[in-house]
VEXLUM-890711 format. One record per residue (C-alpha): residue number from 1; residue in one letter; y, x, z. Coordinates in steps of 0.5 Angstrom, whole numbers, m for minus. Layout:
<atoms>
ATOM   pati   segu       y       x       z
ATOM    NUM      a       Y       X       Z
...
</atoms>
This chain:
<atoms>
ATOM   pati   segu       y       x       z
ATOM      1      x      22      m6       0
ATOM      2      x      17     m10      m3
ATOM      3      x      11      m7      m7
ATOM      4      x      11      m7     m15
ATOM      5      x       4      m8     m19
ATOM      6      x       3      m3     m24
ATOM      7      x      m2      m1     m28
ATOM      8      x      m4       6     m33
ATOM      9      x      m2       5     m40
ATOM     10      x      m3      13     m42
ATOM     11      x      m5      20     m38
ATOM     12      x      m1      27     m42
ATOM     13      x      m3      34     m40
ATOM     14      x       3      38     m39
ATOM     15      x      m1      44     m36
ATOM     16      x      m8      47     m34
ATOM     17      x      m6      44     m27
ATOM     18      x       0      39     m27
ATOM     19      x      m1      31     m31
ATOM     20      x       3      26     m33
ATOM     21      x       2      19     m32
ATOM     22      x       5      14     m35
ATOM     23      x       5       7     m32
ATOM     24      x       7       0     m33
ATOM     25      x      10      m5     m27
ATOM     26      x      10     m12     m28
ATOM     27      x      17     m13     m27
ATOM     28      x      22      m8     m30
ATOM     29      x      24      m2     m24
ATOM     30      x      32      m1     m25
ATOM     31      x      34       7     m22
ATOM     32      x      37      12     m23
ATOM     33      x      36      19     m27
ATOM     34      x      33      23     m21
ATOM     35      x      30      17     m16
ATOM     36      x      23      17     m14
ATOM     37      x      18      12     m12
ATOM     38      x      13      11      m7
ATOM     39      x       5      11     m11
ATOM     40      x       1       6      m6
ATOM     41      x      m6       6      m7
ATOM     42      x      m9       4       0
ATOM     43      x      m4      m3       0
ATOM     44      x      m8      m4       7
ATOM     45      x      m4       1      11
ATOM     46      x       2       3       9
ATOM     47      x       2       9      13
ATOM     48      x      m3      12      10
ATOM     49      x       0      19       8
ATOM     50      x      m6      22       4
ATOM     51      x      m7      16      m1
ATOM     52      x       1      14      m2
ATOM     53      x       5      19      m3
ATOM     54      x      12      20      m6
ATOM     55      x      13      22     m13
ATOM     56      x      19      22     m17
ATOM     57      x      20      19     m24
ATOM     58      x      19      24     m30
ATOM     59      x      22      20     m35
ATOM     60      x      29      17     m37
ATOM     61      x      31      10     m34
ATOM     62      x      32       8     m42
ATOM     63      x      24       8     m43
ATOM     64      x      21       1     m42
ATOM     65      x      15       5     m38
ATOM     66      x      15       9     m31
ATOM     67      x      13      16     m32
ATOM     68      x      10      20     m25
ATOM     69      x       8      27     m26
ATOM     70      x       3      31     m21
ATOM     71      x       0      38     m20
ATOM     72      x      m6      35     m19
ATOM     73      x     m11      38     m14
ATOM     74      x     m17      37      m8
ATOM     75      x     m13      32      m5
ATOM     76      x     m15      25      m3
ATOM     77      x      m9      22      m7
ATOM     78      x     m10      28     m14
ATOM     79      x     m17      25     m14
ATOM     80      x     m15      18     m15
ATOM     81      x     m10      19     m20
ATOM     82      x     m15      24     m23
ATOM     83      x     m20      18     m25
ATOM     84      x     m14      13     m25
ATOM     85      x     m16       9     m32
ATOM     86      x     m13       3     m36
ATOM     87      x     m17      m2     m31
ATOM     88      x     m14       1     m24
ATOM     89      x      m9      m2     m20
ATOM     90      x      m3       1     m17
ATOM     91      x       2      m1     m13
ATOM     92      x       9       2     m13
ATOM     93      x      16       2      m8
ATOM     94      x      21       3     m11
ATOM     95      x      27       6     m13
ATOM     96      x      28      11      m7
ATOM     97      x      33      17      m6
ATOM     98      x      40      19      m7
ATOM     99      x      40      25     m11
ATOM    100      x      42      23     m17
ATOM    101      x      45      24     m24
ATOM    102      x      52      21     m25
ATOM    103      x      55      20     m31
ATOM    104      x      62      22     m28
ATOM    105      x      59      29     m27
ATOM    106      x      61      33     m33
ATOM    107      x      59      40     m32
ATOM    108      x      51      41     m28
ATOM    109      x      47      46     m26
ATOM    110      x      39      46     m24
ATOM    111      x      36      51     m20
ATOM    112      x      28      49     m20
ATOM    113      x      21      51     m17
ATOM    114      x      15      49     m21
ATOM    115      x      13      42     m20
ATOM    116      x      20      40     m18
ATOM    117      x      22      41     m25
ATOM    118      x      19      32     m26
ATOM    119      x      27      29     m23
ATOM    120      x      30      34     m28
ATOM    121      x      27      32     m34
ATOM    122      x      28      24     m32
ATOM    123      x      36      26     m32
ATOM    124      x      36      31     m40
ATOM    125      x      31      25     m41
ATOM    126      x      37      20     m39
ATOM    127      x      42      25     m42
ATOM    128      x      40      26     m49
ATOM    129      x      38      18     m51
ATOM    130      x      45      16     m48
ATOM    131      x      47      22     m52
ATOM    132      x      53      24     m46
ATOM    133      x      56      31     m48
ATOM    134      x      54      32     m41
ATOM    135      x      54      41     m40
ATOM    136      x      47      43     m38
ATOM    137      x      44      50     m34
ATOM    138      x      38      49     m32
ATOM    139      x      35      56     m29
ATOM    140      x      27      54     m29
ATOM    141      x      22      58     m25
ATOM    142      x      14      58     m24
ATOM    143      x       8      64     m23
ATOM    144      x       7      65     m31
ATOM    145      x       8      62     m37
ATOM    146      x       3      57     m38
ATOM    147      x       5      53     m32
ATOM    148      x      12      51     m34
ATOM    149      x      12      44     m35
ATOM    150      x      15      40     m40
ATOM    151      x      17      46     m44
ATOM    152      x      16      44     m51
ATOM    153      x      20      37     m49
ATOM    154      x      25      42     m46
ATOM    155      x      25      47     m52
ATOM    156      x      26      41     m56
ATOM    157      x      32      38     m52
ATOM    158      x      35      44     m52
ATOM    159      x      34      46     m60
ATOM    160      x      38      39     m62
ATOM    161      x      44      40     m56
ATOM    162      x      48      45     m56
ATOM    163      x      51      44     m49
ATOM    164      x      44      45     m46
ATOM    165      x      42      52     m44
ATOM    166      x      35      54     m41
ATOM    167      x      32      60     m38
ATOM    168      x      24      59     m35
ATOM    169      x      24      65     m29
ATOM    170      x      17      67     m29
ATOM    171      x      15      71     m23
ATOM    172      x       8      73     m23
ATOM    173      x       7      77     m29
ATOM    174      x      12      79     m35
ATOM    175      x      13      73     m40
ATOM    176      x      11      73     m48
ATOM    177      x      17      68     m50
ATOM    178      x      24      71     m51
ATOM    179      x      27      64     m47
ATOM    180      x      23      67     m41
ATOM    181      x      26      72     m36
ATOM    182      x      22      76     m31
ATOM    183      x      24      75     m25
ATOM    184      x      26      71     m19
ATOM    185      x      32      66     m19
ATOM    186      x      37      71     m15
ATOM    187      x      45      71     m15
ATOM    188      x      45      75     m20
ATOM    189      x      41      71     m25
ATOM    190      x      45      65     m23
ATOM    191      x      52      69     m24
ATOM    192      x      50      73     m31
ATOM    193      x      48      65     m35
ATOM    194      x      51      60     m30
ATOM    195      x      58      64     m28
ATOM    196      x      62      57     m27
ATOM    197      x      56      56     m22
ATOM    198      x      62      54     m18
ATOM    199      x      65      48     m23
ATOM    200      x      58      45     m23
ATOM    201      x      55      39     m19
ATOM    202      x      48      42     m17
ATOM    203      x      42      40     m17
ATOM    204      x      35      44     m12
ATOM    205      x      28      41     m13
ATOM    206      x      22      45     m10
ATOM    207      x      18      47      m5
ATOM    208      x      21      48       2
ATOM    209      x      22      54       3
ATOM    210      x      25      55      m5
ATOM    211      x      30      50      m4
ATOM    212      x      33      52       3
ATOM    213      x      34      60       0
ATOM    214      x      37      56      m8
ATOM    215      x      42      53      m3
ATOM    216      x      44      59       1
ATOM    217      x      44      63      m5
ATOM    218      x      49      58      m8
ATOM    219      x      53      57      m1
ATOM    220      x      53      65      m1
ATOM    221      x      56      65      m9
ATOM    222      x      61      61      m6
ATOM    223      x      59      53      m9
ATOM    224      x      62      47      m5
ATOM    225      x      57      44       0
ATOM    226      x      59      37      m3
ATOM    227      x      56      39     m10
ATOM    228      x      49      41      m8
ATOM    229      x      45      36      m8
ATOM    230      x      38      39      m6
ATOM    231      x      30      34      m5
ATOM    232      x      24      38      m2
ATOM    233      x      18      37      m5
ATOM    234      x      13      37       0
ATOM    235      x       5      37      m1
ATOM    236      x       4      37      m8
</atoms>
């Protein structure tokens, strides 16, 4: 797969921690809500792992920009992106990955970790401006209430979709907003707000560890393995 030049067109803080890069490739880049791509910034050695790294698409395929989002943090690759400017080159590969949203799946269910929470945003993102009816249950957990990215865009979709329903999972300390739950994502919480968890097409973003103990968590309630569509996130 060949490489896409692309440049910076606007830098969004989501969070004290995580940042939204909207970028514009020189050439349009079909995908599917839910892909990824592949940020190079070291075109000379592709297998330069600390400077191009994976990071999936946080906007809909109906936007005409690109919009990558990352916890930033001392890494080679955070550092890069936190002087990226208008004038900086970046090249991208992409479309890749398989754990996508199909317009064929009536009724989905998101279980997500932190940073996780950017390929889900490219599918309500895709749901909502293609105005699909399509039935949404996402359960969204972080350490504390100001690290949940993408929360005013959520609590919008949610306010203007009636087949939308949100609940953030806060698990470090108890939360202010009475959309927020205190606690972890457990079998309890999926059954008492996602009880047809089994009729749902699944979607688990996250950490390793995260994403391993939502698909057990989800095979123990009894959910098909075919419906579980899992992607770690790995070095974020």
């Amino acid at each position: 797969m060949r490489l896409i030049n692309a440049r910076l067109i606007e830098r969004i803080k989501r969070t004290p921690t995580i940042e939204s890069f909207r970028i514009k490739p020189d050439e349009r880049i079909n995908f599917k809500p839910g892909q990824f791509g592949q940020v190079i910034f070291d075109r000379d050695d592709p297998d330069n792992k600390e400077l191009n790294k994976y990071l999936s698409f946080s906007s809909s395929p109906t936007k005409g920009y690109l919009e990558i989002t990352k916890r930033l943090s001392q890494s080679e690759f955070s550092q890069k992106l936190k002087i990226l400017d208008t004038a900086s080159a970046l090249a991208l590969k992409a479309p890749l990955g398989n754990c996508v949203f199909e317009e064929s799946y009536r009724k989905i269910g998101f279980l997500i970790g932190g940073i996780g929470i950017t390929p889900v945003i490219s599918i309500i993102e895709y749901i909502a401006d293609k105005k699909l009816d399509t039935d949404i249950v996402l359960l969204y957990s972080n350490r504390d209430e100001q690290e949940i990215a993408f929360k005013k865009e959520l609590d919008g979709w949610l306010e203007a979709n009636s087949n939308i329903k949100i609940c953030y999972a806060i698990t470090d300390c108890k939360p202010k907003d009475k959309l927020c739950f205190a606690g972890r994502i457990d079998k309890n919480l999926c059954l008492s707000r996602m009880p047809d968890i089994k009729e749902r097409v699944l979607f688990i973003f996250g950490p390793p560890r995260m994403v391993e103990a939502m698909k057990n968590l989800c095979l123990g309630i009894g959910v098909e393995k075919e419906k579980i569509n899992a992607e770690n996130f790995v070095g974020y």
